[in-house]
N, C-alpha and C positions, 0 to 999 in steps of 0.2 A: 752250825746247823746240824740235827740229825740228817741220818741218810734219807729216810723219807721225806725231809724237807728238800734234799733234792729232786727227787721224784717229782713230790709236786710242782717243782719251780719247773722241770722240763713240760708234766702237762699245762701247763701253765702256756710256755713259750711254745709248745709242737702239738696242740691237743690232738692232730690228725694222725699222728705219727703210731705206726706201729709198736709197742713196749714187749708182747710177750706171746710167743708161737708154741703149742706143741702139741702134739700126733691130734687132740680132741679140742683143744680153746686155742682162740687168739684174741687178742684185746689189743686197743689204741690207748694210747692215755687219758684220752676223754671216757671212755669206759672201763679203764684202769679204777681212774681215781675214785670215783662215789663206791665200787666195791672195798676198796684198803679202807678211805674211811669209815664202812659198815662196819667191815671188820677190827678196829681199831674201836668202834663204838660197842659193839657188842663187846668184847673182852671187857669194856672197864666199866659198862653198867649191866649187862646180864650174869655175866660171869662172875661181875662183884671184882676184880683183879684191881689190882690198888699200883700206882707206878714203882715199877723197881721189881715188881716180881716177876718170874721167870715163866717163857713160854719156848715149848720144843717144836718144834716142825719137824716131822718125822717123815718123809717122805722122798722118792724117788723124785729125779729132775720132771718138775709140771708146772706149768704156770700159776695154778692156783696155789700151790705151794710157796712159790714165791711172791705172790697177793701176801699170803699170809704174814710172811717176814717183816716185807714194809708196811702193813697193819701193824705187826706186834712193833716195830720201833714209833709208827706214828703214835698208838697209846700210852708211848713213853713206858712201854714194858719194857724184859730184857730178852733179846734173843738167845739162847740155844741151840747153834747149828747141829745138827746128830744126823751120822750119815748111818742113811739105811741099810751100807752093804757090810755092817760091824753085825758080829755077831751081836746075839739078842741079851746074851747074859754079860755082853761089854755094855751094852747101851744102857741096862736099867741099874749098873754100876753106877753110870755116868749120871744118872735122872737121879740114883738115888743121893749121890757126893754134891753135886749143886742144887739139891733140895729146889727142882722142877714145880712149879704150879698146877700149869697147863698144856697137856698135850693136845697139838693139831697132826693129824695123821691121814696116811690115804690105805684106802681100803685094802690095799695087797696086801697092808701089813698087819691087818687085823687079828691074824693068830698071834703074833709077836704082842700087839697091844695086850690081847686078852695076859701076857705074864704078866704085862707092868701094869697093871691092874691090880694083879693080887702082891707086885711085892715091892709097889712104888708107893708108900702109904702119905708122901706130899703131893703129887698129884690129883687134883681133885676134879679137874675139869679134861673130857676127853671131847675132842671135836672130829669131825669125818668131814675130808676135804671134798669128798664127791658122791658121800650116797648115807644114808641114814642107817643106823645099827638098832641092834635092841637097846644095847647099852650105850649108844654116843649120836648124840645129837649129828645134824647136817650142816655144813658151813652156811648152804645157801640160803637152807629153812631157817635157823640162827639172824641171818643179816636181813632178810628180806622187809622189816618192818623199822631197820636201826637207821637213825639220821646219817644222809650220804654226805655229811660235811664234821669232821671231827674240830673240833675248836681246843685247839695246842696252846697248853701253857706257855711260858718263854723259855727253851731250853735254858737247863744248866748244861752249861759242857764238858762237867766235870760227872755227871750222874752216869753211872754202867748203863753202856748200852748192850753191850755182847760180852759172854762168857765163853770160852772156847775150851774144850781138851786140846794138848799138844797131840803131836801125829803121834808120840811112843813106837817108834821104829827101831830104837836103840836102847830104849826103858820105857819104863811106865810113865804114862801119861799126867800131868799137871794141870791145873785150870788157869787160863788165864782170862786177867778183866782190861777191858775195854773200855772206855769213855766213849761222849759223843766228839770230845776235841780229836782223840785217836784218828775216829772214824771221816772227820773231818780231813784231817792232813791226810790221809791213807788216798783218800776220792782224788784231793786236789794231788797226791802225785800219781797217780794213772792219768790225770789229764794234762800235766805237765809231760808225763814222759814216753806216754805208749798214744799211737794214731788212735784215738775216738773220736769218732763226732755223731752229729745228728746225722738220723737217717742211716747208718752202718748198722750192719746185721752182727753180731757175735752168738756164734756157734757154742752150746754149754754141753759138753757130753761127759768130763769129770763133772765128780761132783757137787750141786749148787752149792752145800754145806761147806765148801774148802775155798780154794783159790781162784777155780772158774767162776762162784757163785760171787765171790770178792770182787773181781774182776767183770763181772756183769754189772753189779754197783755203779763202778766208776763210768760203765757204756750207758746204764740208763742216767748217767746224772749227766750227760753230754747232750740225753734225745736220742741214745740208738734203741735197738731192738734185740732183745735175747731169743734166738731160736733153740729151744729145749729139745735133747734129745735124751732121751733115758740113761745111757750110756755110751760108753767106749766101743764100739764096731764098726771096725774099718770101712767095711762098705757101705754103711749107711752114714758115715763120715764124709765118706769119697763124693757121692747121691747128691749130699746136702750142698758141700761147697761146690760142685759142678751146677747144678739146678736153680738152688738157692743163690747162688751167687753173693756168698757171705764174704763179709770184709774180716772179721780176727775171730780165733780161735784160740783158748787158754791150755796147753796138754800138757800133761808130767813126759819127762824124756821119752818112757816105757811106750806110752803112747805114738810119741813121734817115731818111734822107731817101727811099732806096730805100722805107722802108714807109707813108710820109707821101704820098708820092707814088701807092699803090697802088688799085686802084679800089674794090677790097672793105675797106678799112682800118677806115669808118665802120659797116661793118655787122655786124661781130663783135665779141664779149663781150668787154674786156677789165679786164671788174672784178674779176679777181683779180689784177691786176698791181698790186705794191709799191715796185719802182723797176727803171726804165729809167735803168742808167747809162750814160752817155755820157762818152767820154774819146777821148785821142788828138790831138781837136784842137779849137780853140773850137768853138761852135754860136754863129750870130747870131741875136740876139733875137725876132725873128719869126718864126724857125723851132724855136726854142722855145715862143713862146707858141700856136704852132700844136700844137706837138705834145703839150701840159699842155691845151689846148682837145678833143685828141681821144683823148688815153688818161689825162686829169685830174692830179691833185694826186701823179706819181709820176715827174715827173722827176729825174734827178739828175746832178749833172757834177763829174768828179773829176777833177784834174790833178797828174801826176807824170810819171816820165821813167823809161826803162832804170836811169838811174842812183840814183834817190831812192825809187823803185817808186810806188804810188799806195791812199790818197789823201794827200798832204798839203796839200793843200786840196779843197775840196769843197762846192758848192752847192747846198741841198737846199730842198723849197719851202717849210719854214716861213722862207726866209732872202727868196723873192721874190713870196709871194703874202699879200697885202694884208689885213689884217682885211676888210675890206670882198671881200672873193673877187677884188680886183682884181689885176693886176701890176704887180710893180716892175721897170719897165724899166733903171732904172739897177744895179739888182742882176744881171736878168736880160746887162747886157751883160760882168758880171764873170765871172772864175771861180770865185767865192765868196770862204772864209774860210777862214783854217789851222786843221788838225785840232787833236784837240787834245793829238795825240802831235807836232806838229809846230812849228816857229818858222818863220816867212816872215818875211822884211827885203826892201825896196829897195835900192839901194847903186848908190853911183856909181864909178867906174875907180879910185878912189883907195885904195876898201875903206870910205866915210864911210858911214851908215848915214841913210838920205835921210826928210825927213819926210813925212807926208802930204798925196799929190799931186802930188808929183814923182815923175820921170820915171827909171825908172836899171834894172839888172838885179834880176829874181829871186835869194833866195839862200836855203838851205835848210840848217836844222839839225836834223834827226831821229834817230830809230833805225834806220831806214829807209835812208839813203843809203849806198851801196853801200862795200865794204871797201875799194876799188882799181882800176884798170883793169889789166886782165889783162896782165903782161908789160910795163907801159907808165908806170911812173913820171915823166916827163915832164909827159906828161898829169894822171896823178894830182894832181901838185903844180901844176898849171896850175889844175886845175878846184877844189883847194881852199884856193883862197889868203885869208888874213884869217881860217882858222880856220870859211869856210863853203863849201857845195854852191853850185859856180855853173852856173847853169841854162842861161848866154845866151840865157834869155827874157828881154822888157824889158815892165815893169808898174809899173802907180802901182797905191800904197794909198790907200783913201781913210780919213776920220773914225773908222768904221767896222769897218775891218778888211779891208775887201770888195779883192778885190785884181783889175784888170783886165789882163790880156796885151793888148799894144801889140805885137808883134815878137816876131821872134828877130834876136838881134846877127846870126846868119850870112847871114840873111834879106834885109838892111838893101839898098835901093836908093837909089843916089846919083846921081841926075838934077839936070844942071844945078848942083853943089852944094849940092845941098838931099838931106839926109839925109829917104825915105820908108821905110816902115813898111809894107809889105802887109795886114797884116792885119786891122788896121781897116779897110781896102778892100775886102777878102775877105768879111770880118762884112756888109756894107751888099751887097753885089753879092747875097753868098747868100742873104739876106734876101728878094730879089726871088721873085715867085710862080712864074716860068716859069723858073726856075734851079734845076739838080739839083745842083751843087756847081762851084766855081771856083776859080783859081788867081792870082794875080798874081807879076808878076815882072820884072824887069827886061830889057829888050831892045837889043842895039846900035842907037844911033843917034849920028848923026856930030857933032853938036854939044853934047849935052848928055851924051853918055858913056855915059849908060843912058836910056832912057824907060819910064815904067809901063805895061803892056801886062798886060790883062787876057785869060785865057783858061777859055773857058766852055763847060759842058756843060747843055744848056738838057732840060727834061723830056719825056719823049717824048709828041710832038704840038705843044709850044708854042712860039711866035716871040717873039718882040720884035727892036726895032731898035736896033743898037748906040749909035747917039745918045740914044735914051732912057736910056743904062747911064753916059755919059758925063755928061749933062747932074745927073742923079741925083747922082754922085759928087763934081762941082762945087759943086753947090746944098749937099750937105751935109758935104761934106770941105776944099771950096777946091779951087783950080784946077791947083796945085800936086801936089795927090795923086790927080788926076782920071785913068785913064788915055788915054792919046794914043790905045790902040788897043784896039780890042773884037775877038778870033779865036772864031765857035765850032769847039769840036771836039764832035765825033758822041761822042767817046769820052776820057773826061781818065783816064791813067793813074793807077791805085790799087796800092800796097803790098799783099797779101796780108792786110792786117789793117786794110786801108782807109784808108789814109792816102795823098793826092796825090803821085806822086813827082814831086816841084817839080824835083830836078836833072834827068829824064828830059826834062821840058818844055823846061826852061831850055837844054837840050843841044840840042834843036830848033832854037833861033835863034841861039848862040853857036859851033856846029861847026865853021864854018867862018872864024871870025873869027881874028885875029892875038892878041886879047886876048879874057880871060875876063870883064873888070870894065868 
């Protein structure tokens, strides 16, 4: 099925049921569903859009915004998520490399529109989610006359339904494609592995366009409710789960640590939360078990990628909390255990399938992994050689199942000729109480090629002294992966969906060098 054919199937079974809240609209799925079909009708006889071409939703987290989405799947168009908070000369890169159709946008961004106007020359169709322009029709005035029942061909399940950019946090960004079977498996494993059901409220404050909006997917195809909030701000975070009385919430680490950190955290209700999931990138273990100590038994961490989608693996707390109420910290420092739409392997360069406890890349066999890299065969056959998804993440399995990220190959710092790993460096720094999130990375230096050079964003008000961060990472890493240098920064650049942009940093100290390695 597409993902709008779940939507319908839930207004279908829950018509009363709340689908979509934010600051100005809310809809049930009885009054969900004849606007997506308007809008699914209008793209493919006003607009003329023929199945398989491409439409953008260019907008800040709004309900109508996400009307639009499952509109443009129910047309059997292809979606384009484009998050709003990318600079404006990254997005019409992006509109111009997947040769875009049609833009649907909200009014805030209307200076932004007017560039891709003049320099998106496939774009032909511009739409205004909430108010009429000179130049761009109204979604509402657009639907108001189109038949509220769209009449769907028989899915193929193999036809693109999403195109995505990679996050590009560590390089330039890739496209990849999607199918409706992808999209299919992706749904039924958030409802095999993460608490949704009908009637559960999910909190969207990252961005629709990424994993919270991925992850709202799988709550409406259960019958919950997406309460939209524009963004990341801790206290209107705080508001919404105390008031609202929401049951999950999707955040990048950055995020969770933003509310961990916050001074009112311990003093609001949060016992109707069902899981906080966390993805993007590890959490180290004490900032986990910090965080299971103050909103209890509802963490949850899922790991996938642009390419595989999420979860194919996933750790929930009957996997790290102890008959005894205690924690397992050796659980808590993995990324859990493969779903069970999914197969996880080790594997070493050669394609060997490595046993437990060794050391080698990620590799992933799902329904989930994505059809192809857009325009990019190359790549394609690069990333699935041996017959598997290769992740260039590097992890051991253990006895178990339980599988730990070590690295990303792209990551890899080679100081001295000694291959390090950041990330386990990353885990142990963020761990520390007076740290709000860090980065590690490799730095010119003249003898040994690169040095590990840790860079940190400490929590507002607290100190520490960089030898204490040293001595730490010695006593419990060896001397070898300790870094040479501790930098704070006031402020570590984040992605729009909260991920450290390590190449921005990294660019900081290699700009001016002759070589990048």
């Amino acid at each position: 099925m597409r993902f709008s054919d779940y939507f319908d199937a839930a207004a279908s079974r829950c018509p009363n049921n709340l689908v979509l809240i934010d600051d100005n609209d809310s809809y049930t799925y009885k009054e969900a569903k004849p606007y997506v079909h308007k809008i699914a009708n209008t793209l493919r006889t006003k607009c003329g859009l023929l199945a398989g071409q491409k439409v953008a939703v260019y907008s800040p987290n709004k309900a109508k915004a996400f009307l639009s989405v499952l509109g443009t799947n129910r047309a059997d168009l292809v979606w384009f998520p484009v998050n709003a908070g990318n600079a404006i000369e990254t997005n019409i890169e992006l509109f111009n490399f997947f040769e875009i159709d049609c833009l649907i946008f909200d009014s805030s961004l209307d200076e932004n529109v007017a560039k891709v106007r003049q320099q998106c020359p496939t774009i032909k169709h511009f739409i205004c989610l909430d108010r009429s322009t000179e130049e761009s029709a109204f979604m509402d005035d657009l639907v108001v006359d189109a038949a509220d029942e769209y009449v769907s061909e028989k899915v193929d399940p193999m036809a693109m339904a999403i195109v995505m950019a990679t996050g590009g946090t560590t390089g330039p960004s890739k496209g990849v494609v999607h199918n409706h079977k992808n999209f299919e498996c992706f749904i039924s494993n958030i409802m095999l592995s993460l608490p949704v059901d009908e009637n559960d409220t999910n909190l969207v404050v990252a961005p629709m366009t990424h994993a919270a909006g991925m992850f709202g997917l799988g709550c409406i195809a259960a019958g919950g409710c997406l309460r939209m909030l524009p963004g990341f701000i801790p206290d209107s975070v705080i508001e919404a789960i105390d008031i609202h009385k929401i049951q999950s919430i999707f955040l990048p680490p950055a995020a969770l640590y933003g509310l961990l950190a916050h001074p009112r955290i311990k003093d609001i209700d949060t016992s109707s939360l069902k899981a906080i999931v966390i993805g993007a990138s590890p959490v180290s273990p004490e900032r986990y078990s910090e965080a299971t100590a103050v909103f209890g038994p509802v963490m949850y961490e899922v790991y996938g990628q642009t390419e595989n989608l999420f979860p194919v693996i996933v750790k929930s707390p009957k996997d790290y909390i102890n008959e005894d109420g205690s924690l397992n910290m050796d659980v808590l420092r993995s990324a859990g255990r493969a779903t069970k739409h999914a197969h996880i392997e080790i594997m070493d360069p050669q394609g060997n399938i490595l046993p437990s406890g060794e050391k080698g890349e990620i590799v992933v066999r799902c329904g989930s992994v994505m059809n192809c890299y857009y325009n990019n065969p190359e790549a394609t056959a690069e990333v699935s050689k041996f017959g598997w998804h290769h992740t260039t993440d590097v992890g051991i399995k253990d006895e178990r199942g339980f599988i730990t990220i070590v690295d990303r190959l792209k990551d890899m710092i080679i100081s001295g000729g000694f291959n390090v790993y950041p990330v386990e460096i990353e885990n142990l720094i963020n761990g520390i109480d007076e740290v709000m999130v860090s980065t590690v990375i490799g730095t010119p230096h003249e003898k040994w090629g690169e040095q590990i050079t840790a860079v940190i964003e400490l929590k507002p008000g607290k100190t520490i002294e960089p030898e204490k961060i040293r001595v730490l990472c010695k006593e419990t890493l060896g001397s070898i992966k300790a870094p040479k240098e501790v930098i704070f920064w006031d402020k570590i650049p984040l992605s729009p969906v909260g991920k450290v942009l390590k190449r921005e940093v990294r660019e900081t100290f290699w700009k001016d060098q002759d070589r990048q390695v």
